[in-house]
C-alpha positions as CSV (number, residue, x, y, z in Angstrom):
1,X,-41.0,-39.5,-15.5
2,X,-40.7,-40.8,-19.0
3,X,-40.7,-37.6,-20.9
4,X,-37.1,-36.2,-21.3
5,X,-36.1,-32.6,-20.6
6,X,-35.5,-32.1,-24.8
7,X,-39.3,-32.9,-25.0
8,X,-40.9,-31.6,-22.5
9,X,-39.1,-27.8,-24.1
10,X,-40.9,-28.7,-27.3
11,X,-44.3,-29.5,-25.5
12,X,-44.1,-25.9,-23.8
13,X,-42.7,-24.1,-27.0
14,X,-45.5,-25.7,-28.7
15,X,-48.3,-25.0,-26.0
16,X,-47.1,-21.2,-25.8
17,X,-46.9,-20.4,-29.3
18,X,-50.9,-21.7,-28.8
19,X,-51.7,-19.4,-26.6
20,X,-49.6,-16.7,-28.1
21,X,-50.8,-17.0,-32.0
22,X,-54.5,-15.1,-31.5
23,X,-52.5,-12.2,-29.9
24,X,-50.1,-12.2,-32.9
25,X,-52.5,-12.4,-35.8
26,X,-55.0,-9.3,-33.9
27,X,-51.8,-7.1,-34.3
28,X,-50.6,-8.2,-37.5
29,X,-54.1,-7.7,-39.3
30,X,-56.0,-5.2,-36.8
31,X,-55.0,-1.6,-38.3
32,X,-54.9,-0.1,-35.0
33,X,-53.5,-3.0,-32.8
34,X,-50.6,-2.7,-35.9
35,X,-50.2,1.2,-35.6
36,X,-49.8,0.7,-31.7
37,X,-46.9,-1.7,-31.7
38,X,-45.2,0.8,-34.4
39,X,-45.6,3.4,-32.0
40,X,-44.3,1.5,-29.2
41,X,-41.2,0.1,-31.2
42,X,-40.5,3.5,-32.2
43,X,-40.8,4.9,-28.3
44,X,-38.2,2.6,-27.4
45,X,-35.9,3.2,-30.5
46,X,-35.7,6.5,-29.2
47,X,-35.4,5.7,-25.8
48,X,-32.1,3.6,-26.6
49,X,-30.6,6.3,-28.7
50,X,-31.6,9.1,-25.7
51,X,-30.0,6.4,-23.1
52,X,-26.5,5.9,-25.4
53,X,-26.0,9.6,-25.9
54,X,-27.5,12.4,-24.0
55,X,-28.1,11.1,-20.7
56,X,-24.7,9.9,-19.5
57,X,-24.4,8.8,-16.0
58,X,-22.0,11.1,-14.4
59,X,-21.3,13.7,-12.3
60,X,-22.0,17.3,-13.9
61,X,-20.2,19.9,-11.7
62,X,-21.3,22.6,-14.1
63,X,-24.9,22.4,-13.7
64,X,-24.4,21.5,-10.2
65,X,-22.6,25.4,-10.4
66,X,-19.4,24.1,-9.1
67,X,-17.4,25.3,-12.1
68,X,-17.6,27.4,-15.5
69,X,-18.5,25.4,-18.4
70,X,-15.7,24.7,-20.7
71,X,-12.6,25.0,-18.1
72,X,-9.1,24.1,-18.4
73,X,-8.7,21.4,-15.7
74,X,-5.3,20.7,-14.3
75,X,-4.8,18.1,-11.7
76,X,-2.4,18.3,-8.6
77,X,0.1,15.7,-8.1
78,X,-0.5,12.3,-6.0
79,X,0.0,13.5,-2.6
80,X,3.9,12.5,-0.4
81,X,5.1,13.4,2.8
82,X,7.7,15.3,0.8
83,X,6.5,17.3,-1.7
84,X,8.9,18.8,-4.5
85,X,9.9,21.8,-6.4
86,X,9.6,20.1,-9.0
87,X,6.0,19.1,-8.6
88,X,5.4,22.8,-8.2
89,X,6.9,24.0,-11.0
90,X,5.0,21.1,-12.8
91,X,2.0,22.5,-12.0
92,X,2.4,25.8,-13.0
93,X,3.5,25.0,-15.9
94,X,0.1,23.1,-17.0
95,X,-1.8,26.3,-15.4
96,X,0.1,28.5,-17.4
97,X,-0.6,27.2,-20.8
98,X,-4.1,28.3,-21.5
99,X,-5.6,31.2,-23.2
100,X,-7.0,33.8,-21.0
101,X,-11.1,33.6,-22.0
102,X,-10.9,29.9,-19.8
103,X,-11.5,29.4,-16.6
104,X,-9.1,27.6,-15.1
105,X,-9.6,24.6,-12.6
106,X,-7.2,23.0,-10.3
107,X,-8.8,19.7,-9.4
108,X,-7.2,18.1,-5.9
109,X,-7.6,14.5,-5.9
110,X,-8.1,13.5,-2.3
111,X,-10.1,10.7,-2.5
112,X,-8.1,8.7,-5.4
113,X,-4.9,9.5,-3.2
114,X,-6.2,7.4,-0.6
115,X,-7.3,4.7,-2.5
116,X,-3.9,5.1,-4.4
117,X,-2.3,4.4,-0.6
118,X,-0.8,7.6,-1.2
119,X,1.1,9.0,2.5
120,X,-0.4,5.4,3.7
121,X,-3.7,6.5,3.0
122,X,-3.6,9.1,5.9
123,X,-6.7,11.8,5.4
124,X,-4.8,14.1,7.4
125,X,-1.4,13.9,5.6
126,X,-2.9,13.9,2.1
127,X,-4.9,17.1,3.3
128,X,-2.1,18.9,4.5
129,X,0.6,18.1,1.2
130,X,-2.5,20.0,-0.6
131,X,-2.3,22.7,1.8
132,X,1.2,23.0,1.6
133,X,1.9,22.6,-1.9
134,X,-1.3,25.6,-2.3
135,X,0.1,27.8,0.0
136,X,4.0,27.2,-2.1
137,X,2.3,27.9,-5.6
138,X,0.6,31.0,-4.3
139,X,3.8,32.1,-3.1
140,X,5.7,31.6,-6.7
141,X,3.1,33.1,-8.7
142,X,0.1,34.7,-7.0
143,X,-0.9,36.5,-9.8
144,X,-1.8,32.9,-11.9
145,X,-3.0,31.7,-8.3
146,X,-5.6,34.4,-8.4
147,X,-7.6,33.1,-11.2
148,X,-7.2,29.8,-10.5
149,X,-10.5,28.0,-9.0
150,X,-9.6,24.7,-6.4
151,X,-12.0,22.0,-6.6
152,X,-11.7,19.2,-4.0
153,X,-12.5,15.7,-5.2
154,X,-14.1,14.5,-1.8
155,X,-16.5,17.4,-2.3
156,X,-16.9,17.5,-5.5
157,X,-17.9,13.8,-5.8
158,X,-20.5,13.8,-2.4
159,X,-22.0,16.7,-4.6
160,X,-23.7,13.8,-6.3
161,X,-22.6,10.7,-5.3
162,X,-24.3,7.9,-7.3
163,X,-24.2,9.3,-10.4
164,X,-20.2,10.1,-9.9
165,X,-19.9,5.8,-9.0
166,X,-21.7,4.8,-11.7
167,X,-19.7,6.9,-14.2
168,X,-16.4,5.1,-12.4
169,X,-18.4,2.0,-13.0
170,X,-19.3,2.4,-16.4
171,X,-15.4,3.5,-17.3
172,X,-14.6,0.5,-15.4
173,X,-16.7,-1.6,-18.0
174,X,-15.8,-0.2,-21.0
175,X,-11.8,-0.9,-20.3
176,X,-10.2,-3.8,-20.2
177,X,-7.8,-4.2,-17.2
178,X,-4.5,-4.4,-19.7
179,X,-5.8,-1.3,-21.0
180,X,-6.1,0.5,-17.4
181,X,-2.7,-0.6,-16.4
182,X,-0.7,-0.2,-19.6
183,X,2.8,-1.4,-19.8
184,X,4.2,0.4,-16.7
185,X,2.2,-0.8,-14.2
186,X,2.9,-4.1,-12.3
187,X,0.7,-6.4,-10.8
188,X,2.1,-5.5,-7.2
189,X,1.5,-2.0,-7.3
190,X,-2.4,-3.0,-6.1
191,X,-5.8,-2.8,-7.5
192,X,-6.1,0.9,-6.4
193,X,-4.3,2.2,-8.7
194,X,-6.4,0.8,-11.2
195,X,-9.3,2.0,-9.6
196,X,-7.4,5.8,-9.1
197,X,-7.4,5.5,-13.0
198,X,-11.4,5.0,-13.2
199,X,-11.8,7.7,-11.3
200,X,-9.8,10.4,-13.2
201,X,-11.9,9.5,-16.3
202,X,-14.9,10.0,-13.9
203,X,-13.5,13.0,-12.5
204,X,-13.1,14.4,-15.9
205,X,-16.8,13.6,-16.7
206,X,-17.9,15.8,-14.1
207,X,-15.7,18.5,-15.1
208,X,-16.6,18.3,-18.5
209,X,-13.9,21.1,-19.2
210,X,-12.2,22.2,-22.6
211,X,-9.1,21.6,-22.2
212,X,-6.5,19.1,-19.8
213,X,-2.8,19.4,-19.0
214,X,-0.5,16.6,-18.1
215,X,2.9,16.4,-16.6
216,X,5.8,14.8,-18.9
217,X,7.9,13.9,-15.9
218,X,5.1,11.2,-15.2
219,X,5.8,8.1,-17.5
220,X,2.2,7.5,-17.5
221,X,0.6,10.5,-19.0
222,X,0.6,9.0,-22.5
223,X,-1.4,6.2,-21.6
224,X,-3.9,8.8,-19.6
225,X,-4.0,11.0,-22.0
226,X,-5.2,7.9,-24.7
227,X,-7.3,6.7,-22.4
228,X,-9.1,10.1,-22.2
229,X,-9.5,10.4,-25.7
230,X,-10.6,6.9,-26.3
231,X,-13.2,7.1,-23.8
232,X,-14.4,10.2,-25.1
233,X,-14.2,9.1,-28.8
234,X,-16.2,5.4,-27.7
235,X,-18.5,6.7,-25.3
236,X,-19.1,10.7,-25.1
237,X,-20.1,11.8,-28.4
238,X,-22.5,13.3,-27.0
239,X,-19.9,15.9,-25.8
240,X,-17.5,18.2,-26.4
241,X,-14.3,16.4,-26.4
242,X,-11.2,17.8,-24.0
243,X,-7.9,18.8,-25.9
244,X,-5.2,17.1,-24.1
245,X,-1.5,18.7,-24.2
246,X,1.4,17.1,-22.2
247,X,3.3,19.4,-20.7
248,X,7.5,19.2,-20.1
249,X,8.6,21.3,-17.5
250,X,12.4,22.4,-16.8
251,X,13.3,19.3,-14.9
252,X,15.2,20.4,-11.1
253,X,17.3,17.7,-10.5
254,X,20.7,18.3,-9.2
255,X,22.4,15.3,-9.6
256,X,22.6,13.0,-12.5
257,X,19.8,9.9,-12.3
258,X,20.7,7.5,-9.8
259,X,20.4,3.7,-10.9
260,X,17.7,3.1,-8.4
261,X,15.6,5.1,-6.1
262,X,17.5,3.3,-3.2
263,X,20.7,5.1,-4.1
264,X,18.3,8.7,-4.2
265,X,20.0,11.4,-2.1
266,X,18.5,14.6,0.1
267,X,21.0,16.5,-2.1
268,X,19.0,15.4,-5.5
269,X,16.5,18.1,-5.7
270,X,15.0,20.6,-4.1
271,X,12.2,20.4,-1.6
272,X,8.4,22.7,-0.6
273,X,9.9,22.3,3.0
274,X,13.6,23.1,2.8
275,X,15.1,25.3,5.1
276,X,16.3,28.2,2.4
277,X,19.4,29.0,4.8
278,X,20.6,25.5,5.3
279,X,19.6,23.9,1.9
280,X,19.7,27.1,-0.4
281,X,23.3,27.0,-0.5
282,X,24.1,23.6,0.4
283,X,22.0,22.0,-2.1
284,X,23.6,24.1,-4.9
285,X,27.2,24.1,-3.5
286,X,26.9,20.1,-4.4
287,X,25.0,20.3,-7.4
288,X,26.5,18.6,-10.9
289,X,28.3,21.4,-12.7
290,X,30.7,19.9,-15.2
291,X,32.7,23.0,-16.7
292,X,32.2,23.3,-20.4
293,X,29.1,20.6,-19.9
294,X,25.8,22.0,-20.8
295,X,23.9,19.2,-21.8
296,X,23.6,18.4,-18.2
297,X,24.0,21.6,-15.7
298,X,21.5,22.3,-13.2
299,X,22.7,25.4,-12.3
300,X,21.3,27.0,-15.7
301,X,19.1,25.0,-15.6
302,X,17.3,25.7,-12.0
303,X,18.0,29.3,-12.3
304,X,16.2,30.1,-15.3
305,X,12.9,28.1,-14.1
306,X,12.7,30.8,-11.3
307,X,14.5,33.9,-12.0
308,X,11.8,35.7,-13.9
309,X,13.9,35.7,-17.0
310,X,17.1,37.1,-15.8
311,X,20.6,35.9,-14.2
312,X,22.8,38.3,-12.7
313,X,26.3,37.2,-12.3
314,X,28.7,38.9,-9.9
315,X,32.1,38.5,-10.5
316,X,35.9,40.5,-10.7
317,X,37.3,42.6,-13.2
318,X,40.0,40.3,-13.7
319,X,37.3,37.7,-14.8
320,X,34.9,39.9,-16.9
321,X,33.1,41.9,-14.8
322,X,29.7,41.4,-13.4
323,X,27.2,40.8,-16.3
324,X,23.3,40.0,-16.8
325,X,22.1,37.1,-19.1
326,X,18.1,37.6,-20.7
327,X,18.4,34.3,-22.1
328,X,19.3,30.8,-21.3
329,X,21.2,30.4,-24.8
330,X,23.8,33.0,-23.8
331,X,24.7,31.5,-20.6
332,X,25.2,28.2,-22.3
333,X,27.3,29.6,-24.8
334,X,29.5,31.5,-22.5
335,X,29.7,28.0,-19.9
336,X,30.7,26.0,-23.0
337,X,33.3,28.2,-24.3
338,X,34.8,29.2,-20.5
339,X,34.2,32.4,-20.2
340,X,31.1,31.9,-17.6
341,X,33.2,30.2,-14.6
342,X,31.1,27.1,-12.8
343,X,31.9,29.4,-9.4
344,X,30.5,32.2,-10.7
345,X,27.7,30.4,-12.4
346,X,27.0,28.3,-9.0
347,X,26.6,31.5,-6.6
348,X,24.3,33.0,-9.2
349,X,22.3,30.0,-8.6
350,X,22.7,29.6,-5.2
351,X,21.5,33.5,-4.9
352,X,18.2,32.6,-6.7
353,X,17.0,29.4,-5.7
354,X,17.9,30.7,-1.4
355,X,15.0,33.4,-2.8
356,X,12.7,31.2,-4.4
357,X,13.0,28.8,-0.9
358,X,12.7,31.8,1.1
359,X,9.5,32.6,-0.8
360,X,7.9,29.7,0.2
361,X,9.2,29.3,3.6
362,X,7.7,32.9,4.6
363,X,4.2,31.8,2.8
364,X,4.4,28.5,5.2
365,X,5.1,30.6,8.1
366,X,2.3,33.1,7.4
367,X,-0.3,30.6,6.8
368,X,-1.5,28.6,9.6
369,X,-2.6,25.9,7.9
370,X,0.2,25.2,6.0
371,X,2.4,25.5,9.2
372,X,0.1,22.7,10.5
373,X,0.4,21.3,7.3
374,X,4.0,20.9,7.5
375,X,4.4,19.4,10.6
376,X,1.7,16.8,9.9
377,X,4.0,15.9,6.9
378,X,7.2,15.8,9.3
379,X,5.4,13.5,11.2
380,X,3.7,11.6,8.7
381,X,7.2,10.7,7.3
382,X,8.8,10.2,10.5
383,X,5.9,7.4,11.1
384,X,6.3,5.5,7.8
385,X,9.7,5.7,8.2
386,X,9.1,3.4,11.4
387,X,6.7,1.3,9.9
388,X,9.1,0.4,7.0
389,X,11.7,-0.8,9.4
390,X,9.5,-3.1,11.4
């Protein structure tokens, strides 16, 4: 009991360095005890450099044979009871922009929505927005729709499980959380969010494509897109790093932005689930349209993003005579000068975007799945609408 804790340290240290100094000495002087432990240092040298490159923890869709090798990966938009035109058009856009030797991948996060609390975290509503907003991009380009290869998270990820969570794990490490939430997110908007974040840099892992396209419209696809790159840059050397490219689509708003999402109307945009006869025409009959005002007019605006190019504008003799614009810089020109009347202009509109809605409401219709689909949605929204009031 009198020896203190400092010396009874030094008594071991002492003791072991004893025992241990025979066993040093045989492989410092002993040629082939020496060239043994060279060997051995140099097995694990290599086995550290093997570890920090080449075998990366993660999910590999491509050798699992899920996907081509090298794809462009797009990925659909968080999952809401009331999904947009504008979402649509968003993510065409991003499909659109690569070249035509890639694959192209349209990656539906399922999973992340419901950690994200996305349609309260409902499988079934989050399952049918995805059916519905498939069925509504089909309709509006079927052509791009036909090349296009859908890859369901959920799936995807039970493909190979641990190696997917320890890739999320490992991002989830490497980040520090300021970094994951970046100056837009608050400290009330949850930890899944931060987690849904992980997961896209695992997702990307597994997908290993070439190239990614994000949407400008979300505010956060800057800090996405950097940490993609730094992740690959720190950690994947190893592999071929993805281009990013953010991509700004037309936006589709009809009225001018409202101070707060509280003051947001029905009339604002355009919705998957309109009815083409009711809202068609209503939508666009209160639409902004500011004669002379081009920096802000919808109708141009809306019409061009769907008309395949062309605007057809029927009107008397005694205002010009019907005439057809190619290009949006003509019919701004002609708004801002007076000689296209907002009237005229409006019921252009109004005759293109009740065709684009009628487009999708016959695909709906036609596709039991996404009938389902919609009416899960109706309800979905009819029950968080309850719940908020409570």
């Amino acid at each position: 009991g009198d020896i203190s804790e400092t010396e009874l340290k030094r008594g071991l240290i002492a003791e072991l360095n004893k025992l241990l100094n025979p066993v040093r000495t045989h492989f410092t002087e002993n040629d082939v005890a020496r060239e043994l432990l060279e060997q051995v240092r140099q097995f694990k040298r290599e086995a550290a450099a093997t570890t920090s490159t080449s075998e990366i923890r993660r999910l590999n869709l491509v050798s699992l044979g899920k996907i081509p090798a090298q794809s462009h990966v797009v990925f659909a938009p968080a999952p809401s009871v009331k999904p947009t035109l504008q979402e649509a058009l968003n993510t065409l856009d991003q499909l659109r922009i690569t070249d035509g030797d890639k694959a192209i991948v349209l990656f539906l996060s399922d999973w992340t929505a419901k950690v994200c609390n996305s349609c309260d975290a409902e499988d079934k509503a989050i399952d049918a927005y995805f059916t519905v907003l498939l069925s509504s991009l089909r309709a509006l380009d079927p052509e791009l729709m036909e090349k296009v290869s859908i890859i369901k998270q959920s799936e995807a990820i039970l493909a190979d499980p641990s190696n997917y969570w320890i890739s999320v794990i490992n991002v989830g490490r490497h980040f520090t959380l300021d970094d994951v939430m970046g100056p837009n997110m608050k400290d009330s908007d949850g930890v899944g969010n931060v987690i849904g974040r992980l997961m896209l840099i695992g997702d990307i892992m597994g997908l290993e494509p070439a190239s990614i396209a994000l949407p400008a419209r979300d505010q956060d696809s800057d800090l996405i897109s950097d940490l993609i790159g730094r992740f690959y840059d720190e950690k994947l050397s190893s592999m071929t790093k993805a281009s990013t490219t953010i991509i700004d689509s037309p936006s589709l708003a009809l009225q001018e932005a409202r101070e707060s999402e509280a003051h947001k109307t029905e009339n604002d945009e355009y919705f998957l689930l309109d009815d083409p006869k009711v809202h068609g025409k209503s939508k666009m009959k209160k639409a902004f349209c500011e004669p002379g005002n081009i920096e802000f007019c919808p109708p141009i605006v809306v019409s061009f993003a769907f008309s395949g190019g062309e605007i057809k504008v029927s009107r008397s003799e005694e205002n010009g005579g019907d005439i057809t614009y190619t290009n949006q810089t003509d019919v701004e020109n002609d708004f801002k000068s007076g000689a296209l009347h907002p009237g005229d202009l409006k019921a252009a509109a109004f005759s293109i975007m009740t065709g684009t809605l009628t487009k999708i409401s016959d695909a709906l219709k036609k596709d039991p799945n996404a009938t389902k689909g919609a009416k899960a949605l109706k309800a979905q929204e009819k029950k968080m609408a309850k719940k908020k009031k409570k």
